[in-house]
C-alpha positions in Angstrom: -22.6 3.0 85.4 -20.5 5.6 83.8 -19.0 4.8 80.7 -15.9 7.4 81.4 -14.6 6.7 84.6 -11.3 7.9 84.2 -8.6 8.7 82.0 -7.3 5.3 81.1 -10.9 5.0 79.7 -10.4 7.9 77.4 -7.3 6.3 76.3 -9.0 3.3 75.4 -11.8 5.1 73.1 -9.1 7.1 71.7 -6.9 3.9 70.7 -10.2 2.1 69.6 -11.6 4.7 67.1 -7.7 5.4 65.8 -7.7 1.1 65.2 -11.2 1.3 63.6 -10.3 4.6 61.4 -6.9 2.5 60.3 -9.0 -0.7 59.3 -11.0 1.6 57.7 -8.1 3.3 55.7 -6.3 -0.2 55.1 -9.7 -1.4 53.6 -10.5 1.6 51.1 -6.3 1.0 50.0 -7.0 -2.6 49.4 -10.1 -2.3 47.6 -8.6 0.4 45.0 -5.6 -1.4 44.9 -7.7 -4.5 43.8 -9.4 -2.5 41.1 -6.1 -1.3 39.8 -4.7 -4.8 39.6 -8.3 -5.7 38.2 -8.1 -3.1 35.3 -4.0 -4.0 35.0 -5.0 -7.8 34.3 -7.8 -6.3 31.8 -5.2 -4.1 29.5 -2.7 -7.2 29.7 -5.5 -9.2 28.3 -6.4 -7.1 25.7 -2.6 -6.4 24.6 -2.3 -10.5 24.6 -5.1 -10.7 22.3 -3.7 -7.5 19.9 -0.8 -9.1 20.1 -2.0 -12.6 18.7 -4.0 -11.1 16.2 -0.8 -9.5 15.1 0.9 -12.7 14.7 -2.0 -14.3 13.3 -1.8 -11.2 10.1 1.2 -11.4 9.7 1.4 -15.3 9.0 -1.1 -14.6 6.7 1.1 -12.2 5.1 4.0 -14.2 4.7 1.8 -16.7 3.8 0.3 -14.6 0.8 4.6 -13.4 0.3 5.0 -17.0 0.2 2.7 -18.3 -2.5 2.9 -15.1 -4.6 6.7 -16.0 -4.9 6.1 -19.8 -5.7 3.5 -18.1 -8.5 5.6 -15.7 -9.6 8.6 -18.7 -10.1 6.4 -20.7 -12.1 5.1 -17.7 -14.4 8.7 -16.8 -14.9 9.5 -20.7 -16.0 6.9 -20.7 -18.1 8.5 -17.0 -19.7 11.3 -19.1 -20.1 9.9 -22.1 -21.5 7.7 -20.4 -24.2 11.0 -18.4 -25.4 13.3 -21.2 -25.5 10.3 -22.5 -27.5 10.0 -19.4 -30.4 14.0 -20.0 -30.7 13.3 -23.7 -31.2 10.7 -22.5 -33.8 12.2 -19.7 -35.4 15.7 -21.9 -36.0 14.0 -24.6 -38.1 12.0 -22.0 -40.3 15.1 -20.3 -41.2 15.3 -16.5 -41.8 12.3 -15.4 -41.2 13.4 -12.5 -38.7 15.6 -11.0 -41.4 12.5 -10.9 -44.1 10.1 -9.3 -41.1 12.5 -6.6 -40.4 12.7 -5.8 -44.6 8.9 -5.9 -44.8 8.5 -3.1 -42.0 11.4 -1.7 -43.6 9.8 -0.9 -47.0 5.9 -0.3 -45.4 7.6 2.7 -42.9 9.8 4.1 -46.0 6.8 3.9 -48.1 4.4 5.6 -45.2 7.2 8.3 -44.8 7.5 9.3 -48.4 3.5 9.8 -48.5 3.8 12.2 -45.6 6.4 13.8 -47.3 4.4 14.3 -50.1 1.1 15.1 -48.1 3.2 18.2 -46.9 4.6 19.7 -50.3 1.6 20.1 -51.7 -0.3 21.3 -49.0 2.7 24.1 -48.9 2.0 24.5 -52.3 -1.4 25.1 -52.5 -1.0 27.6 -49.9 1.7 29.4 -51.8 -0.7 29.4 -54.6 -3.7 31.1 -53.0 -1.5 33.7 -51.3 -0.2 34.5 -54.8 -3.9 35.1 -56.1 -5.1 36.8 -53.1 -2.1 39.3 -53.8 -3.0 39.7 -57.8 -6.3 40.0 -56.7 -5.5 42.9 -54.7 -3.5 44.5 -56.7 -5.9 44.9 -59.6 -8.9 46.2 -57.5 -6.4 49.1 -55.7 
């Protein structure tokens, strides 16, 4: 019992190991192509997730645009309101913008004048030393 008899035999062990090698390659192909449809699905999944944590800040955002617009409206009414209020006031007391406006008037001429003043003499007195520092001088030389 020879297991080569002749050369169809050969053939057969040739075709044989050339089927089993091919199952071989097909299977290794298969098996990385599953892990790269594995770790495709994976990156997908993780994108889908970014993604809807995305959307979910930026609602927030425009939520937080939203009310912070509704607050600002309502501070600028109330602007509005208290203003139209002081006229309101300041119409049925009469003239009392035109008596403010003399008061400050008088208190910035007044402050003016005493830094006027403030000045001179301090010029003065520093014309006056000089002048004795020079007699001084003078009478020692």
């Amino acid at each position: 019992m020879e297991l080569i008899q002749n050369s169809g035999d050969i053939l057969n062990i040739v075709i044989a190991v050339s089927i089993a090698l091919l199952v071989f390659f097909v299977c290794w192909v298969l098996f990385y192509m599953i892990i790269v449809f594995r770790n495709f699905s994976e990156i997908t999944g993780n994108a889908r997730k970014n993604f809807s944590k995305i959307g979910e800040i930026l609602d927030l955002i425009k939520e937080q645009v939203e009310n912070g617009t509704f607050y600002f409206s309502l501070i600028t009414d109330v602007f509005k309101k208290g203003v139209e209020f002081l006229r309101k006031k300041t119409k049925k007391d009469g003239k009392i913008d035109n008596n403010s406006k003399a008061k400050t008037k008088k208190n910035n001429t007044k402050s003016t004048n005493k830094t006027k003043a403030s000045k001179n003499s301090s010029v003065s007195a520093s014309k006056k030393s000089s002048s004795l520092l020079g007699k001084r001088k003078s009478k020692k030389g």
